[in-house]
C-alpha positions as CSV (number, residue, x, y, z in Angstrom):
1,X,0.0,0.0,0.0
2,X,1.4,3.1,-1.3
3,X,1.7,6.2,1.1
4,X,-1.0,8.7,0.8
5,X,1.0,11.9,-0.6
6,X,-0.6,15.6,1.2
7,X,-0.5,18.6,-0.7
8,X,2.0,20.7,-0.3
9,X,1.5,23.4,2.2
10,X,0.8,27.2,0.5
11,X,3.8,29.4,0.6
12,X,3.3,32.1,3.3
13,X,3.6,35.5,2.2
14,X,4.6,38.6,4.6
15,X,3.4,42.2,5.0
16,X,5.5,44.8,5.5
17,X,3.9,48.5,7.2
18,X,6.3,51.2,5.6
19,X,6.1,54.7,7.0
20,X,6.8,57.0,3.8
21,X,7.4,59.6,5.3
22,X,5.6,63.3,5.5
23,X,6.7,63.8,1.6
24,X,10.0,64.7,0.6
25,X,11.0,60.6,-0.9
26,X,14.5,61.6,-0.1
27,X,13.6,60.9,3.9
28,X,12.4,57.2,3.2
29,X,15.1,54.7,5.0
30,X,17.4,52.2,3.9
31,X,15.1,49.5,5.1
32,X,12.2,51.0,3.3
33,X,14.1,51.0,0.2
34,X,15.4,47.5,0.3
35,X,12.0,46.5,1.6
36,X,10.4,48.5,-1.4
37,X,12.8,46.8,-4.0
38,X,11.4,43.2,-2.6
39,X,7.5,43.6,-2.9
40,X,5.2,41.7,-5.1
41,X,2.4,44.0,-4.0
42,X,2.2,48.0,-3.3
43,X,-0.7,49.1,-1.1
44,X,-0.7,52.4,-0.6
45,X,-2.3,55.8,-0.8
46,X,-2.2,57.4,-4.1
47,X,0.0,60.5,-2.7
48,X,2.4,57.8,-0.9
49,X,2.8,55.6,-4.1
50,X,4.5,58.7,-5.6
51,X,7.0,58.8,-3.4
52,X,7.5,55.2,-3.2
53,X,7.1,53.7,-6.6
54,X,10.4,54.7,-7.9
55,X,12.2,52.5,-5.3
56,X,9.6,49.3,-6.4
57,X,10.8,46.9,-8.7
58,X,9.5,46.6,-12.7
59,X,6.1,45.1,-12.4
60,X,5.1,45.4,-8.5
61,X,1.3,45.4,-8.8
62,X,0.0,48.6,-7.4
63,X,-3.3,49.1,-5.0
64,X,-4.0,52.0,-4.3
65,X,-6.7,53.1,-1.5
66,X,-8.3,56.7,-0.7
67,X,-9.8,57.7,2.5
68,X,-13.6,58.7,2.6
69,X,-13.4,61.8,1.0
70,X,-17.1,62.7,2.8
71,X,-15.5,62.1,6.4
72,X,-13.5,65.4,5.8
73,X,-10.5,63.1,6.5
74,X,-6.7,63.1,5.2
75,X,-4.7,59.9,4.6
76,X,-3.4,58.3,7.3
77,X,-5.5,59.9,10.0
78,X,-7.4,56.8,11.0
79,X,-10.9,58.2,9.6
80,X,-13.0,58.0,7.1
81,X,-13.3,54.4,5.3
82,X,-10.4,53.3,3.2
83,X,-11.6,53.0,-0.6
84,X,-9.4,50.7,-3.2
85,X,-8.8,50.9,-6.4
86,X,-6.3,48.8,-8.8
87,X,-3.7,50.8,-10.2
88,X,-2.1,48.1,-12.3
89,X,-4.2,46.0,-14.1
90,X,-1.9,43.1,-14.1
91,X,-2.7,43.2,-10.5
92,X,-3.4,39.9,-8.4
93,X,-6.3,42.0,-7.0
94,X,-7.8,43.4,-10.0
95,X,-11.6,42.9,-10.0
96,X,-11.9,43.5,-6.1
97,X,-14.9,45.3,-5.3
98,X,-14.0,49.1,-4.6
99,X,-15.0,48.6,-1.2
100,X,-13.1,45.6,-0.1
101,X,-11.0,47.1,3.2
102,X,-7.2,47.1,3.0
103,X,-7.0,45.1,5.9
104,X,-8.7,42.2,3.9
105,X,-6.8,42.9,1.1
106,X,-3.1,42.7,1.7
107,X,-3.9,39.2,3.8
108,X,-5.4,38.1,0.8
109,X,-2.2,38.7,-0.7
110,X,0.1,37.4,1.4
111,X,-1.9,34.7,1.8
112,X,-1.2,33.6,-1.9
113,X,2.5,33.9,-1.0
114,X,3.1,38.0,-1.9
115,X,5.1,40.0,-0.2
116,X,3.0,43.3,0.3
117,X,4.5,46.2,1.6
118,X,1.7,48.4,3.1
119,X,3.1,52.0,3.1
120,X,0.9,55.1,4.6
121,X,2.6,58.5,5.1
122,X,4.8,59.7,8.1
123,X,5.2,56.7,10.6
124,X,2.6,53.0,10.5
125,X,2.9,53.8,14.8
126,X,1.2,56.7,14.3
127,X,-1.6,55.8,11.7
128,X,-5.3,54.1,13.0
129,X,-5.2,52.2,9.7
130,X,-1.9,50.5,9.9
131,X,-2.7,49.7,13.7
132,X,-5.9,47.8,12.8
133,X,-4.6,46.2,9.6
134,X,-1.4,44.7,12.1
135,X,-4.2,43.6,14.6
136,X,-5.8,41.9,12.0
137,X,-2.5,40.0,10.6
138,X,-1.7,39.0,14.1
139,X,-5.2,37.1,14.3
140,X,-4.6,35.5,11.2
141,X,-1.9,34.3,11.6
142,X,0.5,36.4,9.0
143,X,3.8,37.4,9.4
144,X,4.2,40.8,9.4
145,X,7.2,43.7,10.1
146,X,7.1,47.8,10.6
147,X,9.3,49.8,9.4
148,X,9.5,53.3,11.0
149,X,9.4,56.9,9.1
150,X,9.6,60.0,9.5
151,X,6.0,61.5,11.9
152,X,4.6,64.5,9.7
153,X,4.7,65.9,12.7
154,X,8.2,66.1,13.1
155,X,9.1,66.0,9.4
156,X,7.2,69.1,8.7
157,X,8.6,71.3,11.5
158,X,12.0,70.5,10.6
159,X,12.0,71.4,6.9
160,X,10.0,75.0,7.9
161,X,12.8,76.2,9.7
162,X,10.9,75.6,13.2
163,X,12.6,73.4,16.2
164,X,9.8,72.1,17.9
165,X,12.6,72.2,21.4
166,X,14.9,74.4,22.8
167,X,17.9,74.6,25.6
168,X,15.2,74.6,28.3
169,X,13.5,71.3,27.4
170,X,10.2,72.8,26.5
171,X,7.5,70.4,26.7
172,X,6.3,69.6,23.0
173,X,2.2,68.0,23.0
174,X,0.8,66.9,19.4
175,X,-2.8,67.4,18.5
176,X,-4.9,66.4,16.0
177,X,-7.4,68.5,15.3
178,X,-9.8,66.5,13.8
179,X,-10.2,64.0,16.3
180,X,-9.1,66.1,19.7
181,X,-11.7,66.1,22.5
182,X,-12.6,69.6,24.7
183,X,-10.5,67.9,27.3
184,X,-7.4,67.4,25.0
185,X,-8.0,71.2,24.1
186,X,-8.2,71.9,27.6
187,X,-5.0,70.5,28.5
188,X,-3.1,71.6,25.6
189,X,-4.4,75.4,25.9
190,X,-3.6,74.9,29.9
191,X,0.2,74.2,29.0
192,X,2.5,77.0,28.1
193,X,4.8,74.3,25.9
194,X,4.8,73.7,21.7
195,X,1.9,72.4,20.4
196,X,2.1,70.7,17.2
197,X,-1.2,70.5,15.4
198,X,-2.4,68.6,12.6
199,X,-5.6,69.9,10.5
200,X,-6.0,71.4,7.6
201,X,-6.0,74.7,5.6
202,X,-9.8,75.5,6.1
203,X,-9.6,74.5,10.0
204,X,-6.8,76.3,11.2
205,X,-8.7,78.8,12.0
206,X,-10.7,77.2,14.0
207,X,-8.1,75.3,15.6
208,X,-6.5,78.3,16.8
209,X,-9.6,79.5,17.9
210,X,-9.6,76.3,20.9
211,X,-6.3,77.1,21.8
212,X,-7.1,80.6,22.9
213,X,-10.5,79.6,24.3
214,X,-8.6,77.0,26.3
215,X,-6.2,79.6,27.7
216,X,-3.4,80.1,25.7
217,X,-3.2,84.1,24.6
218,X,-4.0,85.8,20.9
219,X,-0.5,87.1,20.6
220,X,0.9,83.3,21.1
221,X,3.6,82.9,17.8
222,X,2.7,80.0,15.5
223,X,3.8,78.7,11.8
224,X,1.4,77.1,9.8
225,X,2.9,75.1,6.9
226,X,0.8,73.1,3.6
227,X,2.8,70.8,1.6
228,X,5.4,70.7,3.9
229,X,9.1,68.7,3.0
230,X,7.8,68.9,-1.0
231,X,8.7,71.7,-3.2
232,X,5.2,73.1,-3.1
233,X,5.9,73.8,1.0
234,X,4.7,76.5,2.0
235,X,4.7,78.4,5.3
236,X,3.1,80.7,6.7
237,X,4.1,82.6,10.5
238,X,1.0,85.0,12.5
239,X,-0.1,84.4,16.1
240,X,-3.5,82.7,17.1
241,X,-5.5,85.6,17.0
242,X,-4.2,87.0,13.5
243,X,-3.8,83.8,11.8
244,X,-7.0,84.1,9.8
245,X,-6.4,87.3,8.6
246,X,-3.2,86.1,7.3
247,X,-4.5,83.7,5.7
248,X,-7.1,85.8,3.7
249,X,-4.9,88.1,2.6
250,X,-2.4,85.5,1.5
251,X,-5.4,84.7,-0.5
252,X,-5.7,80.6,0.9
253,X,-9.1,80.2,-0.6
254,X,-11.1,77.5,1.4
255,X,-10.9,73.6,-0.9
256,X,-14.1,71.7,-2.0
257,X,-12.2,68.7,-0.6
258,X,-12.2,69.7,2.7
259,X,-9.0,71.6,3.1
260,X,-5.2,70.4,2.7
261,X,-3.7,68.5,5.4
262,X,-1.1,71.3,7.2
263,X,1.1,71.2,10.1
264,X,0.9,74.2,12.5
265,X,3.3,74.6,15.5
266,X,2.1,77.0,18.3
267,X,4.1,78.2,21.3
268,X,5.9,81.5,22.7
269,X,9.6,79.1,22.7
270,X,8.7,77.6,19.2
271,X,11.6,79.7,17.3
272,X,8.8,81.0,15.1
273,X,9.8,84.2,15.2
274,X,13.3,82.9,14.4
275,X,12.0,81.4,11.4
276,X,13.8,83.9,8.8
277,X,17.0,82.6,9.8
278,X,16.0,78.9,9.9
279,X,13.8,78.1,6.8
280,X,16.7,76.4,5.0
281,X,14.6,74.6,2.9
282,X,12.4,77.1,1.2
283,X,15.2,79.6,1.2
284,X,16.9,76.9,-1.5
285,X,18.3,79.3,-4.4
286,X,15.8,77.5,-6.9
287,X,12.7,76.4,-4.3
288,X,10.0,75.1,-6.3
289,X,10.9,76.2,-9.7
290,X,9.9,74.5,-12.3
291,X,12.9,74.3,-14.9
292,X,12.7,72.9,-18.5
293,X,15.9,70.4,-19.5
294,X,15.4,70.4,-23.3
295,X,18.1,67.4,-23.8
296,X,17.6,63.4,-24.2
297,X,16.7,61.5,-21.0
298,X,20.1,59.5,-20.4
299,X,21.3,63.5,-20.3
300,X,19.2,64.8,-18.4
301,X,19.4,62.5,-15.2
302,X,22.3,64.1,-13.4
303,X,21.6,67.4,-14.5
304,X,18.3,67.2,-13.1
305,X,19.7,65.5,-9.7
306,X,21.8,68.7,-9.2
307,X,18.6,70.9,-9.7
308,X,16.6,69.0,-6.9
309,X,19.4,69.7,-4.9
310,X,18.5,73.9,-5.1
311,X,14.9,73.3,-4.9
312,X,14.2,73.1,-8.2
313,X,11.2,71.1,-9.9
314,X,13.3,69.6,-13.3
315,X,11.1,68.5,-16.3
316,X,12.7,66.6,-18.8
317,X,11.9,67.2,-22.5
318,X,14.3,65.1,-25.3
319,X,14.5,67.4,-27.8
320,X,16.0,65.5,-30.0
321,X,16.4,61.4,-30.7
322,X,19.5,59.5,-31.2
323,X,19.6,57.3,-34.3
324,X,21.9,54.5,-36.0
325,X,23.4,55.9,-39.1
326,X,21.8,55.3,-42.2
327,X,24.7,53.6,-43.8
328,X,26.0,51.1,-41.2
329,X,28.7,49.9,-43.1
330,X,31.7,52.6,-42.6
331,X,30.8,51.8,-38.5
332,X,31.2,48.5,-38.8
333,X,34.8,48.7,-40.5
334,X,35.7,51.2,-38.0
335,X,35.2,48.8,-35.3
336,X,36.4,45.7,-36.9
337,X,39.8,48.0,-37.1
338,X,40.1,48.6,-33.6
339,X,40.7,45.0,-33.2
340,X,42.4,44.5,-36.3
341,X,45.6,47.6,-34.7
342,X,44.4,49.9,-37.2
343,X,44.0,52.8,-34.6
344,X,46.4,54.3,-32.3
345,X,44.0,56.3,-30.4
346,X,39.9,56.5,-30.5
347,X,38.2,60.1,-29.4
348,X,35.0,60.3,-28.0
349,X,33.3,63.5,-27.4
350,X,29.9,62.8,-26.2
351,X,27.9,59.6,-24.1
352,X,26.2,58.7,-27.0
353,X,29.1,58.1,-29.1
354,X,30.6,56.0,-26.3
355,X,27.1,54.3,-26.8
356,X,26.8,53.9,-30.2
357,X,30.3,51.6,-30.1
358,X,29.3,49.6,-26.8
359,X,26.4,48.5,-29.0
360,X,28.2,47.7,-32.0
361,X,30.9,45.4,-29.7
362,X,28.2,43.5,-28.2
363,X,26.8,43.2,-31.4
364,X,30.1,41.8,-32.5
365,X,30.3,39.4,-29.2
366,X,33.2,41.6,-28.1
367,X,33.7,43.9,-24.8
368,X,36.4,46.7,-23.7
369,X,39.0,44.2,-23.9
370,X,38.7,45.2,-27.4
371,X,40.3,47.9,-26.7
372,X,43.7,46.8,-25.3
373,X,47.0,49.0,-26.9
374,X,44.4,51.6,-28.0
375,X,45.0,54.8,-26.6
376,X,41.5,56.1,-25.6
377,X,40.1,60.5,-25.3
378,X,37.0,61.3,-24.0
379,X,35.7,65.1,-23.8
380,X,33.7,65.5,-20.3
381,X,33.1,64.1,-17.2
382,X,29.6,62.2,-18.3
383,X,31.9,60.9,-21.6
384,X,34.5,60.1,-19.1
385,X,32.2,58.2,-16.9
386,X,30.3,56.1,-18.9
387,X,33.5,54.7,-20.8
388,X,34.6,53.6,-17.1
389,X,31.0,52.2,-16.6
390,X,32.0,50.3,-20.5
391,X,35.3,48.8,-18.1
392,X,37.6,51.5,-19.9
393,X,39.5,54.1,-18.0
394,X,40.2,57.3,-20.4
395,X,44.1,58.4,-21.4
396,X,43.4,61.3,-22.1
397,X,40.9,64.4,-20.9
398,X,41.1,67.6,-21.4
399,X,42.4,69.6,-18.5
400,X,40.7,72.5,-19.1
401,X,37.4,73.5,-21.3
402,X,35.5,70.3,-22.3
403,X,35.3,71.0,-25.8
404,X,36.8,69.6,-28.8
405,X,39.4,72.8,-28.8
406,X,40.4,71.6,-25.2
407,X,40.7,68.2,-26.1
408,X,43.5,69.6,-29.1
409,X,45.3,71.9,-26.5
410,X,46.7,68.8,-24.8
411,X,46.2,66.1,-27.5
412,X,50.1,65.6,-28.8
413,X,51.0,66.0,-31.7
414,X,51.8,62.9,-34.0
415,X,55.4,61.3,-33.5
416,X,56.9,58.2,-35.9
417,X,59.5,57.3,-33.3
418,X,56.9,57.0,-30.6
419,X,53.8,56.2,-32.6
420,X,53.7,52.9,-33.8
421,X,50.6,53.8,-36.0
422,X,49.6,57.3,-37.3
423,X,45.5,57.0,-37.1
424,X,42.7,58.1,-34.9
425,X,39.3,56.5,-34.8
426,X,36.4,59.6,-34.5
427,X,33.1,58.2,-34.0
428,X,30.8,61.4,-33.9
429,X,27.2,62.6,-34.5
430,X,26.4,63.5,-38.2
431,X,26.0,67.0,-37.2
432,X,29.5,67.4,-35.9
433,X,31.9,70.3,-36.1
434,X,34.8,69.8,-38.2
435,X,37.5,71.5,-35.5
436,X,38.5,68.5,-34.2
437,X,39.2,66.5,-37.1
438,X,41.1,69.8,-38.8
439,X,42.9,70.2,-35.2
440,X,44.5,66.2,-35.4
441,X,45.9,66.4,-39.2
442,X,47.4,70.0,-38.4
443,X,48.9,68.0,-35.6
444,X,49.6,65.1,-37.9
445,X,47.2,62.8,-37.2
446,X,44.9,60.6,-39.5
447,X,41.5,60.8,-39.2
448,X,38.7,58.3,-39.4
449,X,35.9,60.5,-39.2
450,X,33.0,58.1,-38.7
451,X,29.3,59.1,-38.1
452,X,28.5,56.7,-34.9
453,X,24.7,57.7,-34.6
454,X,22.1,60.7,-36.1
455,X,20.5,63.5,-34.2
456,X,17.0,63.9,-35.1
457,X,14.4,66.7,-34.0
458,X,12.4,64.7,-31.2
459,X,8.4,64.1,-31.2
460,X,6.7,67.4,-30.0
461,X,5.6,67.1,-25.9
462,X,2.4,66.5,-24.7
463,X,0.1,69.3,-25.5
464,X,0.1,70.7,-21.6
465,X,3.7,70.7,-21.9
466,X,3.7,73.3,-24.8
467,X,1.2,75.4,-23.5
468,X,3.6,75.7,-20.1
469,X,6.1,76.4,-22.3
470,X,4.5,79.4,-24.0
471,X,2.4,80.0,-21.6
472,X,5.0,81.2,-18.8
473,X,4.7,77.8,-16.8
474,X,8.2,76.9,-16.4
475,X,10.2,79.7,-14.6
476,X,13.6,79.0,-16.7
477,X,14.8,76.4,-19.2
478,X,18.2,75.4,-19.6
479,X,19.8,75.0,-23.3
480,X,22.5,72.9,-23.7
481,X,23.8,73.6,-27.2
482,X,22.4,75.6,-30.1
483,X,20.9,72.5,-31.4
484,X,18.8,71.9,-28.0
485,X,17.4,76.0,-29.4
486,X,16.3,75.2,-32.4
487,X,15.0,71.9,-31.4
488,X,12.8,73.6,-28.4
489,X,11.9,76.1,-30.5
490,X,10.4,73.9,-33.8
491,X,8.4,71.2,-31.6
492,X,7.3,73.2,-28.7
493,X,7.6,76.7,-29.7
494,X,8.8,79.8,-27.9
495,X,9.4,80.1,-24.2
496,X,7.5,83.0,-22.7
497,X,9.1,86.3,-21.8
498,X,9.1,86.1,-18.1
499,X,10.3,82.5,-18.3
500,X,14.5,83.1,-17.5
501,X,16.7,81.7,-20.5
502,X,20.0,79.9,-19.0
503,X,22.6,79.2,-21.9
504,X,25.6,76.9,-21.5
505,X,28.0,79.2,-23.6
506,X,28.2,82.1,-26.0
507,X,27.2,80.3,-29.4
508,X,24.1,78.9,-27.6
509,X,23.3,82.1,-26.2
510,X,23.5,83.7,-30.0
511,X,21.4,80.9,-31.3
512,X,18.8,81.4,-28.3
513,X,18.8,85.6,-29.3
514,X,18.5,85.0,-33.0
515,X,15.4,83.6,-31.8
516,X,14.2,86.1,-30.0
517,X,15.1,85.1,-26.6
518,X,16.7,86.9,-23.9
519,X,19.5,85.6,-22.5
520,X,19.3,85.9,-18.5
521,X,22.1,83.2,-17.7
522,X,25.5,82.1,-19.4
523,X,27.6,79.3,-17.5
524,X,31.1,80.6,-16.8
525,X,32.6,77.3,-18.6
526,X,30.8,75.3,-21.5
527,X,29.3,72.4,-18.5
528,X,26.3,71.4,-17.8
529,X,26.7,71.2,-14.1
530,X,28.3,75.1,-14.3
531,X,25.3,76.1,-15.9
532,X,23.3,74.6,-13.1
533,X,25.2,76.4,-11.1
534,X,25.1,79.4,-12.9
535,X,21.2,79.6,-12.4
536,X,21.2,78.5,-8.5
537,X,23.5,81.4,-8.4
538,X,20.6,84.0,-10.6
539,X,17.9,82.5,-8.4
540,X,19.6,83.8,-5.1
541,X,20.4,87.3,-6.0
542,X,16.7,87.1,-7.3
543,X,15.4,86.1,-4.0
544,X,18.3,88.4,-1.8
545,X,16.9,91.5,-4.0
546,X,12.9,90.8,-2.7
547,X,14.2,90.0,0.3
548,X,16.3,93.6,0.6
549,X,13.4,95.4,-1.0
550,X,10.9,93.6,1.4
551,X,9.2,92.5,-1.2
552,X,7.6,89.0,-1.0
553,X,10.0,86.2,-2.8
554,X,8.2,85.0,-6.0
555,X,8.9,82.5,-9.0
556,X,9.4,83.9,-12.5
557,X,6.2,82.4,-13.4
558,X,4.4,84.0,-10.7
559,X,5.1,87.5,-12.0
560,X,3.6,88.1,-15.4
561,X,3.8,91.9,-16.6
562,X,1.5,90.8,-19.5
563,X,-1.4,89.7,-16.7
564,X,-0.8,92.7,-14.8
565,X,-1.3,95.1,-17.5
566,X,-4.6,93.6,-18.1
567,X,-5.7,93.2,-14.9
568,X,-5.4,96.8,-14.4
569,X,-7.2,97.9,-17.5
570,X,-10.9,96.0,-15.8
């Protein structure tokens, strides 16, 4: 008699409570990220999955689940009924009913052997839903872990410019508004520490109101900040008994969803008034700009890392699209002779060209050790760097200005004794300039002057992309090279006039004027990170001059001449 064989038993999944954070995706942990990079499932608010998608790995499914908008709730408060909604439609979960809770929803998944990572904003220890949904793994019978983030209410504080303690240990209380009791107000309004209080834009008002009923006095300091740790933060400092009219004349007009979640912070000792000299992160040379970088995406990255770092808002737009050359053929000997010894040395002077060759050696079966004896040039750091990502390490860069001139003011010049071979491989864009092939034979050189790849005018933006753009949405745009002009210019058309024009050197800057543009910006040297620079360095003079004039700090876009003309004419 044969044994009777059981059924296997069905993989156990686990749940993982993620606190994302108040915002800013740059404060999500290490743990969060590794734990992000591991999930089969996503559960999450919609304004949590923005910060947390890009650290999910291709093809996570995605839930995402909305509080009870009628509840006059925010995420994460523990009110209000949790509604889902499949994001992805390869989901596990797609066709779940709309109401289905979240608790019921990641068990099912990990029940089928998922790893869900539930993630709600700020900290899961501070969140009703994240509590329940852990009570209802533990009766189940699922394996589940937290991982901490950083509490709104601490978060938010921090990147206003306002300590929530101070030398003397001042006793800090957090509220929320929207739950808090007469007897919480009571004790809160009794106390003469920080109160940190989370409502929203419509109810501050109101909230301030308890606090001075309760005891504490109209003339008490507080800062009330919307958005806060993104680069729509914005902050705003009265005292309980003015904080209204502040608010009216800075225009906040009441929201038909109930008001924004905001974080204020109340108390005589809660460096408030200290908040000039403390507000690092919306004092950022570039806070909340948006700035158009007209280039190709694999460009664009790092430039667009260096503008987060000033505050700005980067938006990519490739401008123009590389291509393989239409007559392969003069490539593919090129190449063959780098293995063949043809070549002495090989010049590259842009990523794309270092691209255009890695393709062609895989193509071939071959890799860098093609390029033992070869003497190899590369003009800028990004050239530079993504030959070393290939596994070769440049000979030669130019010391001085990236450009093919600086790559011939310390290229040397052709010797038979020392030379074995006389010839340099130049794989280049169709569009190139001729200097640096005329610079190697007046240094003796022969040239292969290959094209590698074809630029191509890009397909035109989205249609609310173009409208920014000639609209005065962006507040500057960056051009890279005259081509990146032109390009802009023929799919997208004209930037508006308040929009500030940043150009990475002198011919740019002519091509951007022959256009009618006005050149605000010129980088001191022809880099992209220098023109960055250049621009953070425009934005804080711009915001020192308000500041000196006491005039309130704007955005170029915020400051149309055009509007105000017309305004004043009704």
């Amino acid at each position: 008699m044969s044994p009777t064989t059981l059924p296997a038993p069905p993989e156990q999944g686990h749940v993982t409570f993620l606190g994302a954070g108040p915002g800013d995706p740059g404060l999500l942990t290490l743990r969060a990220v590794e734990a992000l990079a591991n999930a089969d499932v996503l559960v999450a608010e919609h304004d949590v999955l923005d910060v947390v998608r890009t650290h999910a790995r291709q093809g996570v499914s995605e839930v995402h689940t909305d509080a009870d908008t009628t509840a006059s709730s925010t995420p994460g408060t523990g009110t209000g009924t949790p509604q889902l909604t499949v994001v992805d439609g390869a989901s596990t979960t797609a066709g779940v009913p709309a109401n289905r809770d979240a608790a019921h929803l990641v068990m099912e998944a990990a029940r089928g052997g998922k790893r869900v990572v539930r993630a709600v904003s700020g900290d899961p220890g501070l969140d009703a839903y994240a509590a329940e949904e852990m009570l209802a793994c533990a009766s189940a019978g699922v394996p589940f872990e937290v991982v901490p983030g950083v509490a709104t209410a601490v978060g938010v504080p921090a990147y206003a410019g306002v300590p929530l303690r101070d030398a003397q240990g001042t006793d800090v209380r957090f509220v929320d508004a929207r739950t808090a009791s007469d007897r919480c107000w009571t004790e809160v309004g009794a106390s003469d520490g920080t109160v940190v209080v989370s409502t929203t834009l419509d109810s501050v008002a109101a909230a301030a109101g308890e606090l001075v009923s309760a005891g504490r006095k109209p003339d008490t300091p507080l800062t009330v900040t919307v958005a806060g740790t993104t680069t729509r933060q914005r902050t705003w400092t009265a005292t309980l008994g003015t904080i209204a009219q502040t608010l009216k004349q800075a225009k906040v007009l009441p929201s038909p969803e109930g008001g924004r979640p905001v974080i204020a912070v109340v108390g005589e000792r809660s460096a408030a008034a200290q908040r000039d000299r403390l507000a690092w992160f919306e004092s950022k040379p570039l806070f909340g700009w948006k700035v158009l970088v007209p280039r190709t995406k694999e460009q664009a990255a790092s430039l667009s890392d260096q503008l987060r770092s000033y505050g700005a808002v980067p938006h990519e737009v490739p401008t123009i699209a590389v291509e393989p050359p239409r007559t392969p053929q003069q490539m593919e000997r090129a190449v063959k002779g780098l293995v063949t010894g043809r070549y002495e040395w090989i010049a590259f002077t842009s990523v794309n060209a270092v691209k255009a060759v890695r393709e062609k050696f895989e193509e071939y079966g071959l890799d860098a050790r093609a390029f033992a004896g070869i003497k190899v040039a590369a003009v800028g750091e990004q050239t530079a760097n993504a030959l070393i990502a290939f596994g070769v390490k440049p000979d030669l860069v130019p010391s001085g200005e990236q450009s093919a001139a600086g790559l011939l003011e310390d290229w040397p010049p052709y010797d038979p004794v020392f030379d074995p071979i006389d010839r340099v491989f130049l794989p280049r864009a169709d569009i190139a300039t001729e200097t640096l092939v005329a610079g190697l034979i007046e240094l003796g050189w022969e040239v292969d002057d290959v094209t590698a790849y074809r630029t191509v005018r890009a397909s035109p933006p989205p249609a609310e992309t173009r409208e920014a753009i000639k609209g005065g949405g962006f507040d500057a745009v960056l051009f890279t090279s005259s081509s990146t002009v032109r390009n802009l210019v023929g799919i997208a058309g004209k930037p508006h006039n308040v929009t500030v024009i940043a150009c990475i050197g002198p011919a740019t800057a002519k091509t951007a004027e022959e256009h009618g543009l006005r050149v605000d910006v010129m980088a001191p040297e022809p880099s992209v990170h220098k023109l960055a620079e250049a621009l953070a360095d425009f934005g804080a003079r711009r915001r020192l001059s308000a500041l000196e004039a006491g005039d309130p700090v704007t955005r170029p876009s915020e400051r149309r001449p055009g509007a105000r003309r017309r305004r004043s004419t009704t």
